[in-house]
C-alpha positions as CSV (number, residue, x, y, z in Angstrom):
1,X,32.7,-143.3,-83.0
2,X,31.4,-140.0,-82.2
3,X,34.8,-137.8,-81.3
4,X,34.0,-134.8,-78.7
5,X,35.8,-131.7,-79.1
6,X,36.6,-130.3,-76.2
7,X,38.5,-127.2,-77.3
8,X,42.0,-128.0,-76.3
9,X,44.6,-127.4,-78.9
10,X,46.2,-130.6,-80.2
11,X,49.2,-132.1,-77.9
12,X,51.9,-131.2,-80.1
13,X,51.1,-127.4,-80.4
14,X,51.6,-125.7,-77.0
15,X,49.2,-122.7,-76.6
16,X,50.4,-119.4,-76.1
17,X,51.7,-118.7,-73.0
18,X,49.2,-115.3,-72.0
19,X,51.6,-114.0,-70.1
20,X,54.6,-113.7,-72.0
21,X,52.6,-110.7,-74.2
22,X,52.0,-108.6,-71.7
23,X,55.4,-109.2,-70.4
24,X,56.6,-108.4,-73.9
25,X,54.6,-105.0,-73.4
26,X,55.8,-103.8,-70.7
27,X,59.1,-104.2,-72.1
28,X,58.6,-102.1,-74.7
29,X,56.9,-99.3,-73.0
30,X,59.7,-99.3,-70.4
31,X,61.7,-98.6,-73.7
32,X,59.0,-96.2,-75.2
33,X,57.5,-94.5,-72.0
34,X,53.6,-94.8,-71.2
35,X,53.1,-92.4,-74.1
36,X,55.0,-93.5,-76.9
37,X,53.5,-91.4,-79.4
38,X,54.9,-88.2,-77.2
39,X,57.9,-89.3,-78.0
40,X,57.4,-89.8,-81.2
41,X,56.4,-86.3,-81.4
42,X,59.5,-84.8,-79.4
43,X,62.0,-86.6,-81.2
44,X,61.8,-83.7,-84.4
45,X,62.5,-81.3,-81.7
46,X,65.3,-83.7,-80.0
47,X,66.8,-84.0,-82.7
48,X,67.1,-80.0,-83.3
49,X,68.4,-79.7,-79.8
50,X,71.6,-82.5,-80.6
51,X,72.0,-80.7,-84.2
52,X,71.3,-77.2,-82.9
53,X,73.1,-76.9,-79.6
54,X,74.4,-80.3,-78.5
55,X,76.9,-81.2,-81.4
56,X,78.0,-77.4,-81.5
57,X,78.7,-76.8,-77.7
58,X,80.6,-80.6,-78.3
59,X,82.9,-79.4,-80.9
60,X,83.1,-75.7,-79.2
61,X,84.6,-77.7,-76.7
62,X,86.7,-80.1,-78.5
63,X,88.4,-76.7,-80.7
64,X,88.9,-75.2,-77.3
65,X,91.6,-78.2,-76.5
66,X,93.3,-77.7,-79.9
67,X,95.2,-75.2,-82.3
68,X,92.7,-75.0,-84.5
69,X,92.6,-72.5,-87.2
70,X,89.8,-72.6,-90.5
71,X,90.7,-74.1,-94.0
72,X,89.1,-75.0,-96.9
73,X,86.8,-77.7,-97.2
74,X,88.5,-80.7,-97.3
75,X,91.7,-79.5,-97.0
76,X,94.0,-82.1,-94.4
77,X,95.5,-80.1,-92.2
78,X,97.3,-80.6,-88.6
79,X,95.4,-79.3,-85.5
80,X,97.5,-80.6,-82.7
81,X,96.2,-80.8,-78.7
82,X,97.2,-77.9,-76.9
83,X,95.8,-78.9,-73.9
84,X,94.9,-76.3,-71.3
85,X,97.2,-73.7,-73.4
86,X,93.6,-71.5,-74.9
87,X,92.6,-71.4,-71.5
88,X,95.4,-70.3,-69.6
89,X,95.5,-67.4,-72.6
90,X,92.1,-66.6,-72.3
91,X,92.7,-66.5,-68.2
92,X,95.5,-64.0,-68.8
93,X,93.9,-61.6,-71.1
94,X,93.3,-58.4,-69.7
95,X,90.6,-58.1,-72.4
96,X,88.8,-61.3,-71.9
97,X,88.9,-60.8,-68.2
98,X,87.5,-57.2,-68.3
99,X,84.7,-58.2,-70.8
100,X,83.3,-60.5,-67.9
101,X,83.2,-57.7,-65.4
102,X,81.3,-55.7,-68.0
103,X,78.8,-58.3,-68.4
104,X,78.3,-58.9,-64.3
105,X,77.8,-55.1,-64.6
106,X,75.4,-55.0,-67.2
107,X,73.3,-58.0,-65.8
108,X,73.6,-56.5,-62.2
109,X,71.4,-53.7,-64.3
110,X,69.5,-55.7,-66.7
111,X,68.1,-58.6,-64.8
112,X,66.6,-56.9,-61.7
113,X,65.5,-53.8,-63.4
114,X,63.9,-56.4,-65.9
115,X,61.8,-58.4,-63.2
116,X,60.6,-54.9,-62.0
117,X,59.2,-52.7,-64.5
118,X,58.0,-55.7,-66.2
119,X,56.1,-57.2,-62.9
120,X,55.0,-53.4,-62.5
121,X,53.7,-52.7,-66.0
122,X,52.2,-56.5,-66.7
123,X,49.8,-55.9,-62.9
124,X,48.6,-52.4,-64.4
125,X,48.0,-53.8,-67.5
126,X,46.3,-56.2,-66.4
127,X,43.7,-54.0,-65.0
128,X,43.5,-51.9,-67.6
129,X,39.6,-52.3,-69.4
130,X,39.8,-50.4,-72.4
131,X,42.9,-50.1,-75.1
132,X,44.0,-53.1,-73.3
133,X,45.2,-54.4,-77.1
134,X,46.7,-51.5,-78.2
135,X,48.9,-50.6,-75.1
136,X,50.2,-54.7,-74.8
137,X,50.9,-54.4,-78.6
138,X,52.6,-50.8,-78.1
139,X,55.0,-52.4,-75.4
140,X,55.8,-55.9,-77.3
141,X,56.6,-53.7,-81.0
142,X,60.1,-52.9,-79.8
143,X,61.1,-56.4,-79.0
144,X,60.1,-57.3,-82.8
145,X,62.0,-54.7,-84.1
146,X,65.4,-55.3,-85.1
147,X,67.8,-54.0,-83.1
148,X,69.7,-52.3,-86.6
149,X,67.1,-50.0,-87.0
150,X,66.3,-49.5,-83.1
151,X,70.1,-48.6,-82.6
152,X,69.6,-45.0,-84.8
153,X,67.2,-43.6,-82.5
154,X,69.1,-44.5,-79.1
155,X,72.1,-42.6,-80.9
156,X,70.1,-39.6,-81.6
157,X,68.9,-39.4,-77.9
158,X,72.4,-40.7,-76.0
159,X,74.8,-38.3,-78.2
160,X,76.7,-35.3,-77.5
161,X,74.1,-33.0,-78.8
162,X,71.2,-35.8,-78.4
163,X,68.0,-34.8,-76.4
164,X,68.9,-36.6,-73.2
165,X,71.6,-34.3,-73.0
166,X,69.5,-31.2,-73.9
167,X,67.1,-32.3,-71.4
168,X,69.7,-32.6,-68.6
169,X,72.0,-29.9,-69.2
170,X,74.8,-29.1,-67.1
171,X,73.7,-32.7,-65.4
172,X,74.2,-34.5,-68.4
173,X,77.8,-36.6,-68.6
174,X,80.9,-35.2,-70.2
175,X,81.8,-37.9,-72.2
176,X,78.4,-38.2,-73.5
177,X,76.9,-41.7,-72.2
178,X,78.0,-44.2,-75.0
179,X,82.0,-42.8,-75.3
180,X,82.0,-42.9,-71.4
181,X,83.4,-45.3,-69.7
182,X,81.6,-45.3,-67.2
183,X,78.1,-45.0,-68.6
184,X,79.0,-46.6,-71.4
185,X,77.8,-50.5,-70.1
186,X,74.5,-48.6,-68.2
187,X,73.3,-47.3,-71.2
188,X,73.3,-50.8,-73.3
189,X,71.6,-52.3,-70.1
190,X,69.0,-49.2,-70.2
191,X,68.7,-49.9,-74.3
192,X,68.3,-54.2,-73.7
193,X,65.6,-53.5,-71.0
194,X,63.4,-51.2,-72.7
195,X,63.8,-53.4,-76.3
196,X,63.0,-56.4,-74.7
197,X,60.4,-55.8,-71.7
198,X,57.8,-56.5,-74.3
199,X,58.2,-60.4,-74.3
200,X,58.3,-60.8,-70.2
201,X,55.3,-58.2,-69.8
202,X,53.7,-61.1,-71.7
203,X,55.4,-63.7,-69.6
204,X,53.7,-61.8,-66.6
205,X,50.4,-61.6,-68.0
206,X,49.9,-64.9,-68.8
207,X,51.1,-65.7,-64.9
208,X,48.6,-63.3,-64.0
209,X,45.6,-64.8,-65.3
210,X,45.9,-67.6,-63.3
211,X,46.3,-66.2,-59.9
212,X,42.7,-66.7,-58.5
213,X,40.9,-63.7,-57.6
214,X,39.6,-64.8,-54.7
215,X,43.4,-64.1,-53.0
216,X,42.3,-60.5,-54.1
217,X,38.9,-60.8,-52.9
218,X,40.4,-62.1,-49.2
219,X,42.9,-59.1,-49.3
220,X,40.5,-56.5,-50.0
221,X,38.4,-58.0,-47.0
222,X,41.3,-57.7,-44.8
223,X,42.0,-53.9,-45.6
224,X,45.3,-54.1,-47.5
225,X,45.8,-51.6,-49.8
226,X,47.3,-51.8,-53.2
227,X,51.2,-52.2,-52.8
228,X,50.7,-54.9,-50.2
229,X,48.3,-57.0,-51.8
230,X,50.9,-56.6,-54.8
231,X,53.4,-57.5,-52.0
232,X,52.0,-60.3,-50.4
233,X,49.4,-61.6,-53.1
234,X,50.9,-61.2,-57.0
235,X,54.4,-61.0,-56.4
236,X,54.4,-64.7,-54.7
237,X,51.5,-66.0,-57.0
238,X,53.7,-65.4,-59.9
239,X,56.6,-66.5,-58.4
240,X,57.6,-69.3,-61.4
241,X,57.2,-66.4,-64.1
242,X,59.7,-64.8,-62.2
243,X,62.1,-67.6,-62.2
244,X,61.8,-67.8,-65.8
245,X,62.0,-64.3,-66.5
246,X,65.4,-64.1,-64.4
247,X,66.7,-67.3,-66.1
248,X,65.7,-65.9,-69.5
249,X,66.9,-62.6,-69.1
250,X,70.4,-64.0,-67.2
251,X,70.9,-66.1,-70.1
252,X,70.1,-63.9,-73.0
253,X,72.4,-60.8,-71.6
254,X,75.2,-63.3,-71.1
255,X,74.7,-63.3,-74.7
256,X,75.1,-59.6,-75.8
257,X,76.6,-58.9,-79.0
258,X,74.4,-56.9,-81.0
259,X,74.1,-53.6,-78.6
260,X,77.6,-53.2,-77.6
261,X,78.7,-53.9,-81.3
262,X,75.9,-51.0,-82.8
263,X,76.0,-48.8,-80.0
264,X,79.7,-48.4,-78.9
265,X,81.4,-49.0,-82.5
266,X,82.6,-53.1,-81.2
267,X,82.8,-52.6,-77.3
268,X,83.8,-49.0,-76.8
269,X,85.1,-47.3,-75.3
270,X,89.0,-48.8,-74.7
271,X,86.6,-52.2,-74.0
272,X,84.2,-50.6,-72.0
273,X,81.3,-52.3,-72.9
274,X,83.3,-55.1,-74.5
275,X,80.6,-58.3,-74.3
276,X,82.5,-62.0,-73.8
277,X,80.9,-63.1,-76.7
278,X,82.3,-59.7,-78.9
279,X,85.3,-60.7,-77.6
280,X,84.7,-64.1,-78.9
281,X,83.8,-63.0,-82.4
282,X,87.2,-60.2,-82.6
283,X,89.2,-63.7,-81.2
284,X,87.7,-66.1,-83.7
285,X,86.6,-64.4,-86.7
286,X,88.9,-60.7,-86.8
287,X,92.3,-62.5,-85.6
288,X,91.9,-66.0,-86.1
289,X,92.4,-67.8,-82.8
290,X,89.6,-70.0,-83.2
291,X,90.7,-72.1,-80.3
292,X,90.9,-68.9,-77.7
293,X,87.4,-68.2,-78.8
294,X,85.8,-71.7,-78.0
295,X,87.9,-71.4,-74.5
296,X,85.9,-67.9,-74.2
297,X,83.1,-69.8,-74.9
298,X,83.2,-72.8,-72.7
299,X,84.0,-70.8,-69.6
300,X,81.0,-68.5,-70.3
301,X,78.6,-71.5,-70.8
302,X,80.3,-72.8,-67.5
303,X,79.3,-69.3,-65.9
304,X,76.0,-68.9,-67.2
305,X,74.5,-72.6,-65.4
306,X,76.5,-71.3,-62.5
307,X,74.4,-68.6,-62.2
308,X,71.6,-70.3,-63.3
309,X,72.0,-73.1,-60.6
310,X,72.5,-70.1,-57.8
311,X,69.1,-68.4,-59.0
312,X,67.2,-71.1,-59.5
313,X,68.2,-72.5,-55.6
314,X,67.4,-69.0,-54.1
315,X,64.8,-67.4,-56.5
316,X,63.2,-70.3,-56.8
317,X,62.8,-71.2,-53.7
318,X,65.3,-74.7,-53.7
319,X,62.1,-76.2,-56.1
320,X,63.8,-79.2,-58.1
């Protein structure tokens, strides 16, 4: 008997059903995304972000409901729930309170002043042909420096017998700038701008290279002169850099610590240019009240993506 084979798998073994594996598929890259090796790449730097900022803002907030004070490692001691008790100090410091209007101050001074010189300088160097190097190096060099050995110099210049001073004469402030308390908070904003308009110079450039020139082209034709094609052409083609440079510099002068610290001996003077988070460390660190410091520090995060939120809706336009 010849027997024909006619490709069909015997009766008892069913065939694979083709469309249970694609099925299976799309399961797992709805689990894994349409690029799965992206995640995989990200996750190193996911995984920094939990370590690095998630698990610490976590237990900044979990201190901040407790009496918490340090020990030794391992030690078993009690750090009962306090509740809202950090907070309602922190609310009723004079201190704490004042530290915040020095900071609105300083970023009232900072952040604008930021967006402009840098804008300004980052268009004219962008035109520049020769020394082009040597003049974007020149302006980043201060950022990279640390602020320690920075902090000398501004001394020599902002002191009693400093060469603003000289230069100004009978114009020049009596307290000298840093042990007034009125110029006290100007002057770090003044120091922070000029140290750090190196990085969003280069922020702007890099904006800048991708504004087409035919937008320059089309306002030559038309007969604007310089400041309104800078009006009406760069300043809304690099309209995102802006909104990172604002966000950035918002974010990192919430942060001061270093300037006020160096410059006005720890937020001098009598807390003029006292930062929230130099308040923070003389809370946590000088008088052990680890919980009031995390209460400092929750209601300044809450601030900061307050702010944030607010500049991003209006700055940017309402973009998502």
């Amino acid at each position: 008997m010849t027997v024909v084979d006619t490709g069909a798998p015997p009766a008892g073994d069913a065939a694979p059903s083709p469309a249970r594996r694609p099925a299976r598929r799309r399961g797992i890259l709805g689990v894994l995304g349409k690029n799965p090796a992206g995640l995989l790449f990200s996750t190193p730097y996911l995984a920094f972000v939990l370590v690095v900022f998630a698990f610490p803002l976590g237990f900044a907030v979990w201190i901040s409901f407790h009496d918490y004070f340090f020990a030794a490692p391992g030690a078993d001691v009690d750090r009962p729930f306090v509740g809202l008790d950090n907070y309602t100090s922190v609310l009723s410091d004079p201190d704490v309170r004042r530290s915040f209007v020095n900071i609105g101050i300083f970023l009232l001074i900072n952040v604008p002043l930021t967006v402009l010189l840098s804008l300004v300088l980052a268009t004219l160097l962008n035109q520049v042909v020769r020394a082009r190097t040597f003049l974007r190096v020149a302006f980043y060099v201060p950022y990279v420096t640390a602020s320690v050995a920075v902090v000398g110099v501004w001394l020599f210049l902002f002191s009693g017998n400093g060469l603003v001073n000289e230069v100004l004469g009978p114009l020049a402030p009596d307290p000298p700038w840093l042990i007034n308390s009125f110029w006290a908070m100007p002057s770090i904003a003044f120091f922070v701008t000029w140290k750090q308009l190196g990085f969003y110079i280069l922020l702007y450039l890099a904006a800048l290279q991708n504004v087409p020139r035919e937008l320059y082209e089309a306002a030559a034709t038309d007969g604007a002169g310089r400041l309104r094609t800078f009006r009406s052409v760069t300043v809304p083609a690099v309209r995102p850099a802006t909104v990172l440079v604002v966000l950035l510099a918002t974010i990192t002068g919430a942060n001061l610590f270093t300037e006020p610290y160096l410059l006005t001996g720890g937020g001098g003077p009598n807390g003029a240019s006292a930062s929230p988070v130099l308040i923070m460390y003389q809370r946590g660190i000088e008088q052990g009240s680890p919980g009031v410091a995390a209460a400092i520090g929750v209601i300044l995060v809450l601030l900061v993506l307050l702010v944030a939120w607010l500049q991003r809706r209006f700055v940017g336009g309402g973009e998502s």
